[in-house]
C-alpha positions in Angstrom: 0.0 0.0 0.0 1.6 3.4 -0.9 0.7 6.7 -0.1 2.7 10.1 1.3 -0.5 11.5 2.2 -3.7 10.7 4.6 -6.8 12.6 5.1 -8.8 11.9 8.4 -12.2 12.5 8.1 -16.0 12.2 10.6 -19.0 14.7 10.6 -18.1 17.6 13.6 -14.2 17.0 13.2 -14.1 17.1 16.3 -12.9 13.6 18.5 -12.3 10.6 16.2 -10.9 12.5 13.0 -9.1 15.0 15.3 -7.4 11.9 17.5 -6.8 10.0 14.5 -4.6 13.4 12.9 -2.6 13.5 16.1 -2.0 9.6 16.3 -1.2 9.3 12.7 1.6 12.3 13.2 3.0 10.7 15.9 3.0 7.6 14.0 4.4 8.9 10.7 6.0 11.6 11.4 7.6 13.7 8.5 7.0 10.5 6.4 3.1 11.4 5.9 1.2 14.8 5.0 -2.1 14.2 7.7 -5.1 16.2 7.6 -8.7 16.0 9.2 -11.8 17.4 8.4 -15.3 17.2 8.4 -18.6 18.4 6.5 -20.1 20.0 10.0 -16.6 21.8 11.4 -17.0 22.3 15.4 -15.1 22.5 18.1 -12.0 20.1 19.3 -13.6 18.2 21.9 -11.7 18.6 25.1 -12.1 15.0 26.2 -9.8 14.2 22.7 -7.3 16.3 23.9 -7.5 14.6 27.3 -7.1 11.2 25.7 -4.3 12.2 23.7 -2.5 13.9 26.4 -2.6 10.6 27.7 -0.2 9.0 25.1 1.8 11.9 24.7 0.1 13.8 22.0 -0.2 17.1 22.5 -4.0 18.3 20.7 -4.1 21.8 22.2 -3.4 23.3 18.9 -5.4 21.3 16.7 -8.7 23.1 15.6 -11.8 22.0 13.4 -11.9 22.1 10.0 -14.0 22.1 6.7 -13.7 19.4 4.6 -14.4 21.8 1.3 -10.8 23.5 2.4 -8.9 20.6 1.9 -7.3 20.2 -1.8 -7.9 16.9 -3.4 -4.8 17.1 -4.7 -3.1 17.0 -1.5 -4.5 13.5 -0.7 -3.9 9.9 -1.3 -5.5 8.6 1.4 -9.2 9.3 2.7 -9.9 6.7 6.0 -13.7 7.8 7.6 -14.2 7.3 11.1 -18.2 8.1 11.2 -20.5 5.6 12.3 -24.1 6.0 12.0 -23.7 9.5 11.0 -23.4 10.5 7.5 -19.6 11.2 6.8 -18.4 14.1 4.4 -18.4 13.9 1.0 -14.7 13.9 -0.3 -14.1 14.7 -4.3 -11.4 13.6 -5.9 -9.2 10.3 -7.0 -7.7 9.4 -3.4 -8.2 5.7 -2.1 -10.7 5.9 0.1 -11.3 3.2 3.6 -13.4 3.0 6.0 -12.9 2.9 9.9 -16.6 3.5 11.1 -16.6 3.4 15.2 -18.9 5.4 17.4 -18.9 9.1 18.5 -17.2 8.6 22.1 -18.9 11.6 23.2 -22.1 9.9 23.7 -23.6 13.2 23.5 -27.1 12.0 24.7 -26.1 10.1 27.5 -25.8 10.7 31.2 -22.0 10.0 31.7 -19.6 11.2 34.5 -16.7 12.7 33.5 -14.5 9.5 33.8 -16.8 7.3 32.1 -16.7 9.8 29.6 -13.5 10.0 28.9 -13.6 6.1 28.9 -15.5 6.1 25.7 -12.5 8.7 24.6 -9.8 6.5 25.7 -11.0 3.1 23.9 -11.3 5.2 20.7 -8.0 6.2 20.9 -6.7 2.7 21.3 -8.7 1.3 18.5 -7.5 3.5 16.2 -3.7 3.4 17.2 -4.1 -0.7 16.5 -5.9 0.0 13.0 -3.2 3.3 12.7 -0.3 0.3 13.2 -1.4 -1.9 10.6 -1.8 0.8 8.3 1.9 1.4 9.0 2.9 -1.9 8.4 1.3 -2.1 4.9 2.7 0.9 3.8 6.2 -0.3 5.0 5.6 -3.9 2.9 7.4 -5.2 1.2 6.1 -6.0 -3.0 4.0 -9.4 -2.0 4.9 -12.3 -4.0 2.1 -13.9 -6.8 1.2 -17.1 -5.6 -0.7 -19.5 -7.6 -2.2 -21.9 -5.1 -2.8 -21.6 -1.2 -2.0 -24.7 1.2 -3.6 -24.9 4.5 -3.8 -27.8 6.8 -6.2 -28.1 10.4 -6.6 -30.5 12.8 -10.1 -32.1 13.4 -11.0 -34.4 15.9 -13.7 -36.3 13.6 -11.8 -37.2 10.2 -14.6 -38.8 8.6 -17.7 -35.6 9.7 -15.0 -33.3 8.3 -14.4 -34.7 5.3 -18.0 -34.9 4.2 -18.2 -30.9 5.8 -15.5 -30.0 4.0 -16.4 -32.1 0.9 -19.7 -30.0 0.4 -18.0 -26.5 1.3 -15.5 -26.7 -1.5 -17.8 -28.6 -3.6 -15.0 -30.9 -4.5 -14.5 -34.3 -3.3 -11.1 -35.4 -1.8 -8.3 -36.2 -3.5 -6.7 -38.6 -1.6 -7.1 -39.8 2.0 -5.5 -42.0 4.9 -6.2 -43.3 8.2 -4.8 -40.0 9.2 -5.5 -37.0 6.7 -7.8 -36.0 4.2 -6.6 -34.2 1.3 -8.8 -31.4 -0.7 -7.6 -29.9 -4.3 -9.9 -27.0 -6.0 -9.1 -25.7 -9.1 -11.5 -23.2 -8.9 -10.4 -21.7 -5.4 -6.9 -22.5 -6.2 -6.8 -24.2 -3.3 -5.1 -27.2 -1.3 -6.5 -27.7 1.7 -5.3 -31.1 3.9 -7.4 -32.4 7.2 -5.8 -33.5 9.6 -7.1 -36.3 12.7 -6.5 -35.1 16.2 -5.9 -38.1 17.6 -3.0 -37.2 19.9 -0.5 -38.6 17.7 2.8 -36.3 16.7 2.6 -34.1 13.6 5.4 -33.3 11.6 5.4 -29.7 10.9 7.7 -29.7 7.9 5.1 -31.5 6.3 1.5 -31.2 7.9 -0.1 -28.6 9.8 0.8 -25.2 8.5 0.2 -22.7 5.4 1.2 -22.3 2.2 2.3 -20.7 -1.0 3.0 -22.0 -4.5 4.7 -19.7 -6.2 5.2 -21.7 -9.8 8.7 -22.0 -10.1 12.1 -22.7 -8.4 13.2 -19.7 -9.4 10.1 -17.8 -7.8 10.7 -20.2 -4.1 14.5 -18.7 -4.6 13.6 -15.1 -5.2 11.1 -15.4 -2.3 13.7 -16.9 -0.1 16.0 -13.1 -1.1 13.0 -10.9 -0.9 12.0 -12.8 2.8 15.7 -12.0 3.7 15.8 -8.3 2.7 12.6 -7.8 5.0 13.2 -9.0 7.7 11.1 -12.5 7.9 12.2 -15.5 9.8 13.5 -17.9 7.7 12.8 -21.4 9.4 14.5 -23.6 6.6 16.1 -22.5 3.5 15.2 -22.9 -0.1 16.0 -26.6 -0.6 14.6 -29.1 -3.5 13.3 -31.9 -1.5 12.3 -35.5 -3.1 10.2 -37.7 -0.6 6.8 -37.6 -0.1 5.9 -35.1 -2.7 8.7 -33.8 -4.5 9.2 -29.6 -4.1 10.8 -26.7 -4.3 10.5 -25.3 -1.1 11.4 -22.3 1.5 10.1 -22.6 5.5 9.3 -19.3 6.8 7.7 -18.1 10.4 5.2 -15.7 10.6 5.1 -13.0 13.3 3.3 -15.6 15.3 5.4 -18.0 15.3 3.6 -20.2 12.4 5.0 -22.3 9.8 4.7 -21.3 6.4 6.3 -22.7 3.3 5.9 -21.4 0.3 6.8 -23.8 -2.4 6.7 -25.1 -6.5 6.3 -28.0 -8.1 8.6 -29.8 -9.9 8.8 -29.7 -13.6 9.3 -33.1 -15.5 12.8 -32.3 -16.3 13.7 -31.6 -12.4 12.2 -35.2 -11.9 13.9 -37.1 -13.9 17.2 -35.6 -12.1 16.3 -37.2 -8.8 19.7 -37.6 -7.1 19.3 -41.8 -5.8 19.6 -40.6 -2.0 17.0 -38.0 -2.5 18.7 -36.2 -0.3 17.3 -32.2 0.3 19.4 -30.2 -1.8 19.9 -26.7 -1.0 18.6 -23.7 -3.7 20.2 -20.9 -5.2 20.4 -18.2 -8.0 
């Protein structure tokens, strides 16, 4: 996701755009052009400045503004934080997203001063977790083009799932065993593997995670560099591996700690060069 510019917007401009402006410059800093506006300019609510005081954001000289004196031109970004209300009209090409969460002001509601500050402070929170991810994407790196998705579950009722998971897909298994049940669809571009929870080990390298094809060993290779450069956790290297089912393949671990492999298929030519130990041989350019 790429933009240099964002433009926060909600009806009075006055809580939810106005603590998503001073979030996002903490957040950015010099990096992004932020703005906030709205179609009924008010007042900054006090309780917003409270809130952001809180984090170390300092609000005091933030004031409301119209959305009809922003310049189109001066945005990539629209993200609208209005809920029920009806949030501003913005003209112009920018990518627009939606953040809808209530007005914490609860304007209409008999609140102590603490309780309404509350409302203020979740606010806040929910839109520094959203204001993270946004950060993240724009700091990605260019995503790979996968051609199939893997993803294998445990279930503790082989059999049920399979004919559950027969009729969600629409297609019927591929292949099964005592112990897994294995789904292929074209259409979804999909391989999705069941797997019995009967207490026996799993071996992650080969059940039990997500995955990737990518098409080619060359693709598994360059994904292996481009995992590298950004910082991923590399569990196993790019490797050609020959038993069970012969692959091109790269072990990665996401943020959470999960197994991924993102992997290709052999072509008939990289078969029929099947060392005799079929041992795992490493990959590179």
């Amino acid at each position: 996701m790429t933009f240099d510019s964002v433009l926060f917007l909600c009806v009075a401009n006055s809580a939810r755009s106005q603590m998503a402006e001073g979030l996002a410059r903490k957040r950015f800093g010099d990096a992004v052009r932020v703005q906030s506006a709205g179609s009924e300019p008010s007042r900054v609510n006090p309780y917003a400045i409270r809130a952001l005081a809180e984090v170390g954001v300092d609000a005091t000289g933030h004031h409301s503004k119209s959305v009809d004196t922003i310049d189109p031109e001066s945005v990539d970004l629209v993200i609208t934080l209005c809920a029920e209300e009806s949030c501003p009209v913005f003209l112009g090409s920018a990518r627009r997203m939606s953040w809808a969460m209530p007005d914490p002001d609860r304007k209409h509601e008999a609140l102590t001063d603490e309780e309404r500050l509350h409302h203020f402070r979740v606010a806040r929170d929910a839109i520094t977790q959203r204001l993270d991810v946004l950060a993240a994407l724009r700091d990605a790196p260019t995503p790979l083009a996968p051609i199939e998705f893997h993803a294998s579950v445990r279930v503790p009722d082989l059999a049920a799932s399979a004919r559950f998971y027969a009729w969600l897909l629409g297609v019927e298994p591929k292949e099964w065993t005592h112990r897994y049940v294995t789904f292929v669809s074209d259409t979804l571009h999909t391989n999705f593997v069941l797997l019995v929870s009967d207490g026996m080990e799993l071996h992650h390298d080969t059940l039990y995670h997500l995955g990737v094809d990518v098409g080619s060993r060359q693709a598994v290779v360059d994904a292996h560099r481009r995992a590298v450069a950004a910082g991923f956790t590399v569990h196993k290297p790019a490797r050609t591996t020959w038993r069970g089912t012969p692959l091109h393949e790269l072990w990665l671990r996401d943020p959470g700690g999960n197994l991924v492999e993102v992997y290709a298929r052999l072509t008939a030519d990289e078969l029929a060069a099947m060392p005799a130990d079929q041992e795992p041989a490493l990959l590179t350019d």
